[in-house]
C-alpha positions as CSV (number, residue, x, y, z in Angstrom):
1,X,120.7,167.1,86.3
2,X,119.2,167.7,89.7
3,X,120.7,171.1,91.2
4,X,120.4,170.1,94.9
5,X,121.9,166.2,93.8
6,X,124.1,167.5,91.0
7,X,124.4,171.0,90.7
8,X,125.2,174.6,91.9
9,X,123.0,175.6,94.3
10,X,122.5,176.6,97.9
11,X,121.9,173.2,99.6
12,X,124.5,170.2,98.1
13,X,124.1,166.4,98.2
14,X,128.1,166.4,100.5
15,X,126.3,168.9,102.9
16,X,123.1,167.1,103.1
17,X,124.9,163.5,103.4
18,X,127.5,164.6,106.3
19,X,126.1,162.9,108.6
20,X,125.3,159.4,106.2
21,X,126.4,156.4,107.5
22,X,128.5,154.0,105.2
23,X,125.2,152.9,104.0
24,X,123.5,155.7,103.1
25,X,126.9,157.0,101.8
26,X,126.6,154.4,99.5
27,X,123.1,154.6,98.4
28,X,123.6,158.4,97.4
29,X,126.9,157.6,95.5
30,X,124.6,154.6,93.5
31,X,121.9,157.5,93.1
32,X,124.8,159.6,91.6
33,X,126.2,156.4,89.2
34,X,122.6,155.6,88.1
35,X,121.5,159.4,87.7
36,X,125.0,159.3,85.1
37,X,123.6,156.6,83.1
38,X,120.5,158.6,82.2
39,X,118.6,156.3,85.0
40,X,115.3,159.2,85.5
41,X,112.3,157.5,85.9
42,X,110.3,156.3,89.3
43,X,110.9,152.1,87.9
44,X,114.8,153.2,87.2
45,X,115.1,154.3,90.1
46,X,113.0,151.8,92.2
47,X,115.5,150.1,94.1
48,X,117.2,152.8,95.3
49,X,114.0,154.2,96.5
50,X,113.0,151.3,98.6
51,X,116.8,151.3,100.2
52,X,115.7,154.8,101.3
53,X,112.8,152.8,103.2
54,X,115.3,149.9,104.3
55,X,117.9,152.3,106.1
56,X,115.3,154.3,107.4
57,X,113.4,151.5,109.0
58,X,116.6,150.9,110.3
59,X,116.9,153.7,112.8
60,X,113.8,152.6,114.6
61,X,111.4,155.3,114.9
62,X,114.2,157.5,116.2
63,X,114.1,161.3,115.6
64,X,117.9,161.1,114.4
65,X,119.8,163.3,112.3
66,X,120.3,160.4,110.4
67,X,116.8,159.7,109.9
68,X,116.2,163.6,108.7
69,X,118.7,163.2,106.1
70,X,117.4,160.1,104.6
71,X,114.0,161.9,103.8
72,X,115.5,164.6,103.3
73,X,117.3,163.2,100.0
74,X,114.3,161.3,99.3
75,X,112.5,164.0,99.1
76,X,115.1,165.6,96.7
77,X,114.9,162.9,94.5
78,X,111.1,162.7,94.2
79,X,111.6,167.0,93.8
80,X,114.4,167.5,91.1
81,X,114.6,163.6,89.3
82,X,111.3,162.2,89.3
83,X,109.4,165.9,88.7
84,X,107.1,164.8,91.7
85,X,106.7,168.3,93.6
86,X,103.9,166.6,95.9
87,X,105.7,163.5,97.0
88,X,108.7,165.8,98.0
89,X,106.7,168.5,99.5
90,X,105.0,165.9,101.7
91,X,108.6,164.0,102.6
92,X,109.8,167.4,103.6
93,X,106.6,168.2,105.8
94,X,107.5,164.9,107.7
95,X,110.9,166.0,107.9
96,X,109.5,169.3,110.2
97,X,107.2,167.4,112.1
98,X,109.3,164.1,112.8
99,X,112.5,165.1,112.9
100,X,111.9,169.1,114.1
101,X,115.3,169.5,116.3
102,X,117.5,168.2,113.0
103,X,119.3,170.5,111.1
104,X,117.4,169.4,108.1
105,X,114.4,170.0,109.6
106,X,115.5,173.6,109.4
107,X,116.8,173.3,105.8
108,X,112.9,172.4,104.7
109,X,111.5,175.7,104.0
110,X,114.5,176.7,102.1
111,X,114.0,173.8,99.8
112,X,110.0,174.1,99.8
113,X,110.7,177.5,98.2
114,X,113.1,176.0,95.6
115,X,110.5,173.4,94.8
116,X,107.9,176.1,94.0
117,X,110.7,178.0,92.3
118,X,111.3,175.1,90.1
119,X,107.4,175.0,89.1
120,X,107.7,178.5,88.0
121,X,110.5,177.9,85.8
122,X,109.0,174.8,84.8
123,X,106.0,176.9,83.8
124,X,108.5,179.7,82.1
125,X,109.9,177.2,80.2
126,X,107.5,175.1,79.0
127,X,108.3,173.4,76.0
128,X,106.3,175.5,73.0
129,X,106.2,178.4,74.3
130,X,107.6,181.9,72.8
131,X,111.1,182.8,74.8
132,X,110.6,186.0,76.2
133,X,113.5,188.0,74.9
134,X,116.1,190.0,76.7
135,X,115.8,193.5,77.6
136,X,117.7,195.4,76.0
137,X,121.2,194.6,76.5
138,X,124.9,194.3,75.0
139,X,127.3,191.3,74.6
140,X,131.0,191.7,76.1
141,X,132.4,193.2,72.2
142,X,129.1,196.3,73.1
143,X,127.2,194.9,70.1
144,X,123.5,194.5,71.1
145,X,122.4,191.3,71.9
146,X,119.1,189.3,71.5
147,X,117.4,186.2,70.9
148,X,115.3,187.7,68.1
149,X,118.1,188.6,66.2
150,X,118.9,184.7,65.5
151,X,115.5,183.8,64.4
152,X,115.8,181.4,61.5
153,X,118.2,179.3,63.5
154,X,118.3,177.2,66.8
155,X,119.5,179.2,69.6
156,X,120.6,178.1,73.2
157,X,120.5,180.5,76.0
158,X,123.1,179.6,78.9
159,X,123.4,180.3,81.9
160,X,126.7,179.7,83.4
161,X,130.0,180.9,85.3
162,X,134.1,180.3,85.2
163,X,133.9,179.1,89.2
164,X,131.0,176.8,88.6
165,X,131.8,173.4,88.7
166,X,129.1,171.3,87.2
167,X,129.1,174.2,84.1
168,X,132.8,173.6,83.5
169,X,131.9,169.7,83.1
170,X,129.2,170.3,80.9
171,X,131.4,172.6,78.5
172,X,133.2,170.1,76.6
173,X,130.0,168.7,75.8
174,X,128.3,172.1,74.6
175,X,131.5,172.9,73.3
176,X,131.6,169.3,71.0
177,X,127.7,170.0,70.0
178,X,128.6,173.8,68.5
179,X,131.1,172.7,66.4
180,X,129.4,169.9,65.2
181,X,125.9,171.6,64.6
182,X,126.9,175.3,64.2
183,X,127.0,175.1,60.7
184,X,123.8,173.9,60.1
185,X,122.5,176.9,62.1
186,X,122.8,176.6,65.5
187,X,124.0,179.4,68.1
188,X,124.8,179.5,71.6
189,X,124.0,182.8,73.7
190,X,126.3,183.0,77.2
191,X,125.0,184.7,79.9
192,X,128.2,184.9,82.5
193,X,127.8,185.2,86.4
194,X,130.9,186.1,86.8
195,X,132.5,189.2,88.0
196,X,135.8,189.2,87.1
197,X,135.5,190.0,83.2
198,X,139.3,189.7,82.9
199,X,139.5,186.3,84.1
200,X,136.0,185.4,81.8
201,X,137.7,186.7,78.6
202,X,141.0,184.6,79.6
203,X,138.3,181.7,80.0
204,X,136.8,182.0,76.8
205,X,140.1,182.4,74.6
206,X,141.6,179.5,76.4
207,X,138.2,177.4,75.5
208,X,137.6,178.9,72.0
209,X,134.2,179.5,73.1
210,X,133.0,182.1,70.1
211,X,129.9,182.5,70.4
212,X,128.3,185.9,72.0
213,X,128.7,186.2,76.3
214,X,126.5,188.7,78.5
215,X,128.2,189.8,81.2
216,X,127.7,193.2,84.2
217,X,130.0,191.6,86.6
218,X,126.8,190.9,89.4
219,X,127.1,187.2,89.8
220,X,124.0,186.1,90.9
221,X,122.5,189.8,90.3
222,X,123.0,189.0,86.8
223,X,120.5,191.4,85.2
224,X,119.7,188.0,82.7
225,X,119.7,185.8,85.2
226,X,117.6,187.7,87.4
227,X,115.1,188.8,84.8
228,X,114.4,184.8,84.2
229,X,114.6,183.8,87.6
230,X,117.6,182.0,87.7
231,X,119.0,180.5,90.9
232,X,121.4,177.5,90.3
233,X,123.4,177.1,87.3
234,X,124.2,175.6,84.6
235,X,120.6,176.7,83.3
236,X,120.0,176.2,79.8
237,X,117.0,177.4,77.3
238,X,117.3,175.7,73.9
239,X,115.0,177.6,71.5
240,X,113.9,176.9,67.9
241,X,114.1,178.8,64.5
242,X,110.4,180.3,65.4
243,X,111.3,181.5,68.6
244,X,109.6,179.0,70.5
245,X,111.4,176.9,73.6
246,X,112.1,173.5,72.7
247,X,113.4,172.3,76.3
248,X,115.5,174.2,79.2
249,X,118.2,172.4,81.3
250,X,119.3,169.4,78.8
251,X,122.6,167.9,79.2
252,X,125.1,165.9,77.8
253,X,123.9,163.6,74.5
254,X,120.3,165.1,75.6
255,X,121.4,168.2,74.3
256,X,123.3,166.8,71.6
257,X,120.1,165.1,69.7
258,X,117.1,167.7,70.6
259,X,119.5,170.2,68.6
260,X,120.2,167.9,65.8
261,X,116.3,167.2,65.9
262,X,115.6,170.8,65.8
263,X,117.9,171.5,63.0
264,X,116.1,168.8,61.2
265,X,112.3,170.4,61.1
């Protein structure tokens, strides 16, 4: 799911709808309901786009705060949902030169850059291309660790942390798909931002998550995470028995069925 809408990142859908009315309050918590039911395409999402027009014609031409916000989150949507960088980049540019004394408009270069950061990872992680392995590095038991040496089975590299909330929800599910599919050969690779390795190893007993954990105790220094570019988390790289990237960021039954699909070639 979207970082900005869903995830953990800098800029959150509760900051950026503060100042929502009851309307657009509502609107982003349908986004959020229909976004849940796997609802990802421009005609799923069609009605709630043209509400985004409704409540904005609403407000009269006015440079509001109010207006700001409402293409602001449209622009989101068209950014991290649809995949449309050029629709969002443009929605943004009209946030700076409508609404320029908002506190969004001040929030749009910050989420241009994530935009183009997202293209690059896009473009990282295309699908069918060879993962890039680690440098050289160990897991938390000092035993070297490394993508290459799990070729033959499906591997999926995450990114995650104890304090982040969305990867704590996706757990159960990542935690249901390795026991139901590590069997048949498929492994999971943590890369920890945390930086309290006590309170990681408690997480990770209590969880009975056994499969191999980076961790240097940088957070978002993460040498891992920083040597792929990673700025919001959960991030995810699923990988196939040839080393090559199947998908990056699937979640939930997503994730469930491209691995049994990739067991099955």
């Amino acid at each position: 799911m979207a970082a900005l809408l869903l995830g953990s990142a800098p800029l959150v859908l509760g900051q950026a709808a503060a100042v929502g009315t009851n309307g657009f309050t509502a609107l982003i918590g349908q986004i959020r309901t229909d976004l849940k039911a796997g609802k990802t395409t421009e005609a799923d999402l069609a009605d709630d786009l043209k509400q985004f027009d409704v409540l904005l014609a609403a407000e009269n031409g006015q440079p509001t705060e109010l207006a700001a916000n409402i293409v602001f989150m449209k622009a989101m949507l068209y950014a991290e949902i649809l995949k449309n960088p050029d629709q969002a980049k443009a929605l943004l540019q009209k946030v700076k030169t409508d609404y320029p004394k908002t506190k969004f408009a001040a929030q749009t270069d910050r989420a241009l850059k994530m935009i183009d950061h997202q293209a690059e990872l896009e473009n990282r992680f295309a699908p069918g291309k060879p993962f890039a392995d680690f440098p050289a590095v160990t897991d938390l038991d000092g035993k070297p660790l490394s993508v290459a040496n799990y070729r033959g089975k499906v591997v999926m590299v995450d990114f995650w942390a104890t304090w982040c909330g969305p990867c704590r929800a996706e757990l159960p599910n990542v935690i249901a798909t390795y026991a139901k599919y590590h069997d048949q050969g498929f492994e999971i690779i943590g890369v920890s931002l945390d930086q309290d390795k006590d309170k990681l190893q408690a997480f990770i007993k209590d969880n009975k998550m056994t499969w191999a954990q980076y961790f240097d105790g940088q957070g978002w220094q993460n040498k891992l995470a920083t040597n792929y570019s990673i700025e919001s988390i959960p991030a995810t790289v699923l990988i196939d028995a040839q080393g090559k990237i199947i998908a990056h960021d699937l979640r939930g039954e997503a994730l469930t069925a491209a691995v049994g699909t990739a067991l099955k070639k």
